[in-house]
Every structure is written in C-alpha cells, then in structure tokens.
N, C-alpha and C positions, 0 to 999 in steps of 0.2 A: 848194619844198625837199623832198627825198625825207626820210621819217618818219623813216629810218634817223640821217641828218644831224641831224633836228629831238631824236632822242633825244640824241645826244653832246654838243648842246647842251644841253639840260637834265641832263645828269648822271644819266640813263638808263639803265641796264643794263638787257634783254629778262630775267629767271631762264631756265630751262628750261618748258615749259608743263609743269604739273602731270600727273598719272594720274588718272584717275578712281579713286575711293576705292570703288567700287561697283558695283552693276548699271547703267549708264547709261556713254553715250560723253561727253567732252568738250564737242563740238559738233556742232553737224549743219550743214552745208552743205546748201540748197533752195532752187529756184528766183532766186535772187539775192541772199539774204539768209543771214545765220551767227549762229545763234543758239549764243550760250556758256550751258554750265553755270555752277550759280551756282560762283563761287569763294570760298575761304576764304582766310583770312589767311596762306597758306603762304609760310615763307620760302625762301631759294635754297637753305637750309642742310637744307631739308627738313622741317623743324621749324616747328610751329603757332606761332605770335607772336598777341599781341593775346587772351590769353583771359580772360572774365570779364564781367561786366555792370557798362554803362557805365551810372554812377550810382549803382552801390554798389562795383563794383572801379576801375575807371577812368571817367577824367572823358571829356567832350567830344573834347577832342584827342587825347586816346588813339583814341578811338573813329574820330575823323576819320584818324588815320594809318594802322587797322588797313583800315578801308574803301578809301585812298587803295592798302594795299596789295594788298585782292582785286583793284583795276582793274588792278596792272601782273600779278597773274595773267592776267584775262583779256584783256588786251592780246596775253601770252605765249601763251593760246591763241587767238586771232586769229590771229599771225603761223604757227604751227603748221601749222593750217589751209588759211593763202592763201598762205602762200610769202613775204609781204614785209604790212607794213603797209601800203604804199601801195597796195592793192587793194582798200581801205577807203573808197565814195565817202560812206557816210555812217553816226556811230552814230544808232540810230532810237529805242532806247530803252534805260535802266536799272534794274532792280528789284533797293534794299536792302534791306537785313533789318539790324536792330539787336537783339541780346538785352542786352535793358534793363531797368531798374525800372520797375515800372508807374506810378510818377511822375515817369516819365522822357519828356521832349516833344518833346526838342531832336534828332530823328532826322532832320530833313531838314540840318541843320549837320555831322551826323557823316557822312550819304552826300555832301554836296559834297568829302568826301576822294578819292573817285572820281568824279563827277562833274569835279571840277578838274581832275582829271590827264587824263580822256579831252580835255578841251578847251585844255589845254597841248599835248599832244601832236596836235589833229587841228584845232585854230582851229575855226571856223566850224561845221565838218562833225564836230566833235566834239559840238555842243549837242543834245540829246537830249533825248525826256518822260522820266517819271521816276516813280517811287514810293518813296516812305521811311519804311517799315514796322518798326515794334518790335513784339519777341517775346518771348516769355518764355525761349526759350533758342534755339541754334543747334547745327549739328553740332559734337561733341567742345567742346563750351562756347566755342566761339569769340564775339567782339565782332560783328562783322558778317560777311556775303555779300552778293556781289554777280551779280547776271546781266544779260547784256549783250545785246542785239540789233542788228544790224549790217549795213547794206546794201550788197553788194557790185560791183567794177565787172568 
C-alpha cells in the first residue's frame, strides 16, 4: 500500500516540513541514506506545542505526544526531501531527547511517541535502533526532539 494511502488511513495529515531555525539544513541526502535534523514539536500552526519538562510541567503523555509530534515533522521532512514517502526502504535509526527532571526515567516511554508513529506509518521497515535521552533543557524549552536516520531506495 503506497505511504500516501497508509497516511489517510490513519488520519494523517503531512504539516508542511519545517525551516531550519538556524545555521544548519534540514537534511542531508548521501550516499543512500537521509539523515533529518532533529525536530521539535512544531505545529502546522507554526507555533511550538509541548513546552516544558516532563515531570515537573507535563506528565508522561504529554511528553509521548509531543515526541509523537517531532516524528510527523520529520516524516514531513523525509517527504520534502525524497519526493514521496515511499522512497523510504528503511528507518535505521532514532535519537530522542527529553528535557526532564533529573528524577525523571521514564524517557524511553515518552520517545515510543515517535517511535510508534514511524512503525504505524512504515510496518516492519519502520522498526529502528534507538536512544532515549534526558536533558536538562531543549531548544526554546521544548518537551522533546527527535532525529531520524533513514535509508533510502
């Protein structure tokens, strides 16, 4: 089933891919592989969602939604990049970031917000290593980032 299809199913919208906020591009395209910038919780509206640390401002599932939201960024930069999702033969890897209390533990429960959604949207070829990392803060106090590794066909 073409990604395009498997999105409408799931009640999917692509955003726009974000701008880089910075000195740095989006992605890079090499040798067979697309590596994405990390993403933040940007919404379609433009506008940062999800700020704050999880475990003194927001709980677990906040945290899991904001994560769940860098992925459809970097999804949205994926498609950017390749033309179509389905150029996608496999994700290879993701690294979270959670800004959280330092009694806060539960960072591989909040990156499975993106973790899930790459493997909704890509089955099999969405399973991917992983790191689930807390911090003491992120850019513009956001909940999480995420960056994505992707191997292309």
């Amino acid at each position: 089933m073409p990604i395009a299809d498997k999105l409408k199913e799931l009640g999917i919208e692509l955003p726009p891919a974000p701008a880089a906020a910075a000195n740095y591009v989006p992605y890079v395209l090499e040798g067979g592989l697309l590596f994405v910038a990390g993403q933040v919780p940007l919404g379609p509206d433009g506008k940062l969602h999800y700020v704050g640390k999880v475990g003194a401002d927001a709980d677990e599932q906040q945290g899991y939604q904001s994560a769940r939201l860098c992925a459809l960024n970097a999804l949205a930069q994926i498609n950017a990049a390749l033309g179509s999702l389905d150029k996608v033969k496999r994700v290879l890897s993701l690294r979270g970031f959670v800004n959280c209390t330092p009694t806060f533990t539960n960072q591989p429960e909040v990156i499975n917000g993106a973790s899930d959604l790459l493997v909704e949207v890509f089955g099999e070829q969405g399973r991917h290593a992983r790191a689930a990392v807390g911090s003491n803060a992120l850019p513009r106090g956001v909940m999480t980032e995420v960056e994505v590794l992707v191997a292309v066909v």
